[in-house]
TORMARBA-797210 format. One line per field, with one value per residue (C-alpha): residue number from 1; residue in three letters; x, y, z. Coordinates in Angstrom, 3 decimals, decimal comma. Layout:
BEGIN
num: [NUM;...]
residu: [ALA;...]
X: [X;...]
Y: [Y;...]
Z: [Z;...]
END
This chain:
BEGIN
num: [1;2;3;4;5;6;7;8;9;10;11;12;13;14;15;16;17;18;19;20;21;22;23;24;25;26;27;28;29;30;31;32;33;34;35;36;37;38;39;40;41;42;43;44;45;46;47;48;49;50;51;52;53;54;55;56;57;58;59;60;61;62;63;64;65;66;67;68;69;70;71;72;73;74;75;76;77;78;79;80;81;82;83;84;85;86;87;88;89;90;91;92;93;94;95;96;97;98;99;100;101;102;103;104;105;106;107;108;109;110;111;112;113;114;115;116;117;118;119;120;121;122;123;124;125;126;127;128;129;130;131;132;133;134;135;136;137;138;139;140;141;142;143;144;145;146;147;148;149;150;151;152;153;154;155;156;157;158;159;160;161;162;163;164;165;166;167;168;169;170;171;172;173;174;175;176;177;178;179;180;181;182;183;184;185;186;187;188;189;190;191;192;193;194;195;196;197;198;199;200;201;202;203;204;205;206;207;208;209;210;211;212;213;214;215;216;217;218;219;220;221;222;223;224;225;226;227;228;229;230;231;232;233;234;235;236;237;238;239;240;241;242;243;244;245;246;247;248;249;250;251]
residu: [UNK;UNK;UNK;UNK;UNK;UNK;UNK;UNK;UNK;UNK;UNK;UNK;UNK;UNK;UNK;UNK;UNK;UNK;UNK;UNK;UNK;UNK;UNK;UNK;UNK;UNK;UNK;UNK;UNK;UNK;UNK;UNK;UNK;UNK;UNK;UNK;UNK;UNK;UNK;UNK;UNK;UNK;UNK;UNK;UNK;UNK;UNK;UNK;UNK;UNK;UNK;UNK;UNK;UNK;UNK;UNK;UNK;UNK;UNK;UNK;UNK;UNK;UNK;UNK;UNK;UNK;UNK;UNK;UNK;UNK;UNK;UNK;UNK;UNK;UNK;UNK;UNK;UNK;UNK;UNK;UNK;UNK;UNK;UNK;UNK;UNK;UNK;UNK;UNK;UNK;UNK;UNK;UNK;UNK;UNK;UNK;UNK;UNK;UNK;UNK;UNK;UNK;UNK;UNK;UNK;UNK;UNK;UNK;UNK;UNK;UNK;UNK;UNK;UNK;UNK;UNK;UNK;UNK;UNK;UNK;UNK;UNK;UNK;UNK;UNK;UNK;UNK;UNK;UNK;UNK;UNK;UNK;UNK;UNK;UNK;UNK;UNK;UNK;UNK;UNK;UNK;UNK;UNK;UNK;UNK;UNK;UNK;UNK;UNK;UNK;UNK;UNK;UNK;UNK;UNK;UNK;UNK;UNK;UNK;UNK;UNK;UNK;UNK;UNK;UNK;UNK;UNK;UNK;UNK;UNK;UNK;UNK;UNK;UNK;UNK;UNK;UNK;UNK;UNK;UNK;UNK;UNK;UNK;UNK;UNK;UNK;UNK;UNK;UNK;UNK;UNK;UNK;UNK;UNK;UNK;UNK;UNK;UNK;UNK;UNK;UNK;UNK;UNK;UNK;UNK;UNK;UNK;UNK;UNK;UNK;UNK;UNK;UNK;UNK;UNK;UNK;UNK;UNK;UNK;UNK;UNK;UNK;UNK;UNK;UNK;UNK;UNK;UNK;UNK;UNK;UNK;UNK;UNK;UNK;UNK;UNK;UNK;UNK;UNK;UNK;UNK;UNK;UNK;UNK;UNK;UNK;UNK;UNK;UNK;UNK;UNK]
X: [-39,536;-36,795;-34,934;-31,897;-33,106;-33,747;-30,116;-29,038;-30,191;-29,168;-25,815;-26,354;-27,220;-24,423;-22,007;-23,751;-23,722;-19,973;-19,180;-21,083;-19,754;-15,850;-15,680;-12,280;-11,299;-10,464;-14,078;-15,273;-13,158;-14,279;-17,790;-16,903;-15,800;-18,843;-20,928;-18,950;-19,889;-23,477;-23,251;-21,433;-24,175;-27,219;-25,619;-25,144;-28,549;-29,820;-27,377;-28,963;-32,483;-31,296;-29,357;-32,510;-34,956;-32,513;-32,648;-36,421;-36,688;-34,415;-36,645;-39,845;-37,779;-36,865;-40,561;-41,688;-39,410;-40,650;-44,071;-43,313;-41,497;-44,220;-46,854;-45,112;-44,770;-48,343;-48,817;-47,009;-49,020;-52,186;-51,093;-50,407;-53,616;-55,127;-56,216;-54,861;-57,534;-55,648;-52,479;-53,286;-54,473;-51,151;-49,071;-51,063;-49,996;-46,322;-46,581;-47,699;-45,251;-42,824;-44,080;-43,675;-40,291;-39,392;-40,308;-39,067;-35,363;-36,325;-36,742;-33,729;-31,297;-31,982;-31,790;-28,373;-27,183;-28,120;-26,442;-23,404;-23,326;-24,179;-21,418;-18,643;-19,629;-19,925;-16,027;-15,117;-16,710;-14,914;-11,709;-12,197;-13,488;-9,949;-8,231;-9,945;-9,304;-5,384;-5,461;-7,616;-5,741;-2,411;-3,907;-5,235;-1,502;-0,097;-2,536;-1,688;1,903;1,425;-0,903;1,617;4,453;2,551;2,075;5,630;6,334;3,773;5,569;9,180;8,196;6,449;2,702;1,229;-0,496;1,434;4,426;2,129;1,263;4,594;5,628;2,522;4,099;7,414;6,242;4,296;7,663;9,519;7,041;6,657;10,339;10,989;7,855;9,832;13,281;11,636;9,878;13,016;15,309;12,319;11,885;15,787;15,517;12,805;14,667;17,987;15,929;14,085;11,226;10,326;11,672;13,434;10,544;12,994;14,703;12,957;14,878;12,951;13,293;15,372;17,684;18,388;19,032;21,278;23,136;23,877;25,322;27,355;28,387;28,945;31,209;32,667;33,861;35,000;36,695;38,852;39,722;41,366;43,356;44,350;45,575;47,583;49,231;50,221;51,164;53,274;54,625;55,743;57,089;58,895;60,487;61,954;63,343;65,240;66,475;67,596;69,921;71,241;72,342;73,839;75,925;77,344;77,773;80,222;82,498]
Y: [-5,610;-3,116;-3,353;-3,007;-5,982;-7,822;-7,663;-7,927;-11,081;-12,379;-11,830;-13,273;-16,480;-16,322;-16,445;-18,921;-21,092;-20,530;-20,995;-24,427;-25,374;-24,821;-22,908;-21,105;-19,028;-15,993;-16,081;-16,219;-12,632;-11,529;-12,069;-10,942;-7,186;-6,972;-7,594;-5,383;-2,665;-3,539;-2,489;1,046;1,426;0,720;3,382;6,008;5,420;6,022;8,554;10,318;10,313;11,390;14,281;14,782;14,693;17,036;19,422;19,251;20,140;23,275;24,366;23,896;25,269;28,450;28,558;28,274;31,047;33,547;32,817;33,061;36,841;37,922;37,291;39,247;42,031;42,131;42,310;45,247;47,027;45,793;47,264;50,775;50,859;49,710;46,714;44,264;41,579;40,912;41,912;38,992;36,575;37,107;36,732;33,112;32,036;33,428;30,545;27,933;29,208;29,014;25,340;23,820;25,382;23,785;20,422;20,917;21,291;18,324;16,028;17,544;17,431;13,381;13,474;15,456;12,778;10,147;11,800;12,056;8,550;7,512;9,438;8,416;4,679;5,128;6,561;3,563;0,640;2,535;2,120;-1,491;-1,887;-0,683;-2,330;-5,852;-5,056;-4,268;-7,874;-9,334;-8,483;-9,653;-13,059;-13,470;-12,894;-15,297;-18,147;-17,874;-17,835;-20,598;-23,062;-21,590;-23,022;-26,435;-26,651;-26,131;-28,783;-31,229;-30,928;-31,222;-34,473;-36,014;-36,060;-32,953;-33,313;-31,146;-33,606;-36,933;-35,171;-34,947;-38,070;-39,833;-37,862;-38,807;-42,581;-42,629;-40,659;-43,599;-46,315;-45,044;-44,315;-47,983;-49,007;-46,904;-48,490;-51,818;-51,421;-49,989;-53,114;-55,223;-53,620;-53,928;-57,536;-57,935;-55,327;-58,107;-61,466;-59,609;-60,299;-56,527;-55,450;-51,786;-50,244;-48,538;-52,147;-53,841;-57,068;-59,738;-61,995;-64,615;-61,889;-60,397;-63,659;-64,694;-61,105;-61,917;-65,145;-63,505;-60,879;-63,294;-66,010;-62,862;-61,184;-65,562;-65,596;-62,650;-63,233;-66,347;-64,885;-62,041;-65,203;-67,059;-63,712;-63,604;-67,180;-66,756;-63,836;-65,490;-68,561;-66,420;-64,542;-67,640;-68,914;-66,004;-65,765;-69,148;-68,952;-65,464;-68,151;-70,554;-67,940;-66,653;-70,389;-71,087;-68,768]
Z: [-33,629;-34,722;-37,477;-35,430;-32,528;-35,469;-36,924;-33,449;-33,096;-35,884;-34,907;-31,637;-34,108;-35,837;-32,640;-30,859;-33,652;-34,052;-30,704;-30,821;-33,312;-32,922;-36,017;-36,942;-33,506;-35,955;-37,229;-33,770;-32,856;-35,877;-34,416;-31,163;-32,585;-34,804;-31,616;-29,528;-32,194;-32,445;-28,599;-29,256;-32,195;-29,442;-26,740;-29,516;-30,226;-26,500;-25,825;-29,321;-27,824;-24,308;-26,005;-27,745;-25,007;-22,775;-25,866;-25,980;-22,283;-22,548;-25,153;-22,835;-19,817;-22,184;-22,993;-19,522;-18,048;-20,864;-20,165;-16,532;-16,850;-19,302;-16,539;-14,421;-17,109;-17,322;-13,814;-13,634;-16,281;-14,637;-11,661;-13,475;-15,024;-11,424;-12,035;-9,101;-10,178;-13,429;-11,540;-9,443;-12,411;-14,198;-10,977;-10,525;-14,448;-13,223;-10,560;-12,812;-15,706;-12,652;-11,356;-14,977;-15,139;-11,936;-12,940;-16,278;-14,477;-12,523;-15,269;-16,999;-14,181;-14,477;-18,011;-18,031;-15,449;-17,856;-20,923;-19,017;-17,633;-21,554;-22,752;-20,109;-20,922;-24,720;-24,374;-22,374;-24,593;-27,183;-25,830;-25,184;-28,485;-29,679;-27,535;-28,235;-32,264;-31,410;-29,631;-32,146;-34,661;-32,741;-32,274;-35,488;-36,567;-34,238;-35,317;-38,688;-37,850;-35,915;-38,805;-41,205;-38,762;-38,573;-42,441;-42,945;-40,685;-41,667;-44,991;-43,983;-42,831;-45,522;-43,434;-45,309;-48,238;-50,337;-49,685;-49,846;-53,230;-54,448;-53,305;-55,041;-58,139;-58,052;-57,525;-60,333;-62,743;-61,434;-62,371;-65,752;-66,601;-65,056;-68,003;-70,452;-69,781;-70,109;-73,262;-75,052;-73,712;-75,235;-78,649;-78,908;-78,085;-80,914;-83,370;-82,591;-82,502;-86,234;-84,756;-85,374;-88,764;-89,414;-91,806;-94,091;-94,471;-97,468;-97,612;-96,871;-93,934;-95,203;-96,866;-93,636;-91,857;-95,137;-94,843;-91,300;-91,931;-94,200;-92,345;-89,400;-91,906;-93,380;-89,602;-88,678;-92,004;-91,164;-87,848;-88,981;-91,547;-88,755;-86,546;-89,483;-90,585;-87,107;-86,003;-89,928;-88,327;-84,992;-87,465;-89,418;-86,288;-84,592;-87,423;-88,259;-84,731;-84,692;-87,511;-86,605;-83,104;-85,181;-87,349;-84,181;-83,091;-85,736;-85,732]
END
């Protein structure tokens, strides 16, 4: 086996086990061109040994036809020197010189016919080869415009990942700042209740509960003097109103 059949079919592998398998359709072009150049590889390989072989025959027809007008040559000079017997012997190498060289055309008139028929079809497979890149490579755009299209739009309404991602995220901000907000209101409801103590406060429990009851009788103590200064004032106010009404009174 050759080592180009052998990569060959290995690439025939390769497609068939794509195609099977529904794999990615861009791999599958992909596979497609390489495949489609494997082909133009095999016909410039024929077309190189028929341009080869035709070569090889003009070089036995060239041969032939020299051998063919040297016979006659000779013939001539036989027939000079009187000698028609080797006159004759060359003339009968002339006719198998010229025999060869007739079958020698033969062989390369069909050979010539091949060549061209190689050549016209390696031209055309190489057009199509272009042609199926140019759409290859079109399609290949247009299905990644098109997942592109459906990831975007997967995500603008929340069923991609990327979004179910994000969303996972922001649940999880939420559920810690709502942790956070709770464990602050709790530490300030310890912090009030002293059940948690300030650490740069040194006074000891009682003192702080006595310093509150202080501050507590102190804050009640002054808010009664601020009402008896002002019920005093209101007293005081009426009073003098009353008698400025009973100086107008009398006169």
């Amino acid at each position: 086996m050759s080592l180009f059949k052998h990569a060959s079919e290995i690439l025939q592998a390769r497609i068939n086990h794509f195609l099977n398998n529904a794999e990615d359709p861009s791999e599958t072009l992909d596979l497609s061109y390489e495949k489609m150049l494997s082909s133009l590889q095999e016909t410039k390989r024929h077309l190189a040994d028929v341009v080869t072989e035709k070569i090889s025959l003009e070089s036995q027809m060239n041969d032939a036809q020299k051998a063919a007008d040297r016979a006659e040559a000779d013939a001539r000079t036989a027939l000079a020197a009187n000698r028609e017997d080797l006159a004759k012997a060359e003339l009968a190498q002339k006719q198998t010189a010229l025999e060869k060289l007739q079958s020698l055309k033969d062989a390369h008139d069909q050979i010539s016919a091949q060549a061209d028929k190689l050549t016209d079809y390696e031209r055309k497979l190489q057009d199509r080869i272009e042609q199926f890149r140019n759409q290859k490579e079109v399609m290949k755009g247009e299905m990644l415009a098109a997942k592109s299209e459906v990831a975007a739009g997967e995500s603008l309404a929340g069923i991609g990942k990327g979004m179910d991602d994000a969303g996972e995220a922001l649940r999880r901000a939420q559920d810690r700042t709502r942790q956070m907000q709770a464990k602050a209101q709790a530490v300030d409801g310890l912090m009030a209740s002293g059940a948690l103590a300030d650490p740069l406060d040194t006074r000891s429990q009682t003192d702080r509960e006595m310093d509150k009851l202080r501050e507590s009788g102190g804050v009640d103590a002054d808010l009664a003097r601020l009402k008896a200064e002002m019920a005093k004032s209101s007293t005081s106010a009426a009073a003098a109103d009353q008698d400025s009404d009973s100086g107008s009174g009398s006169h």
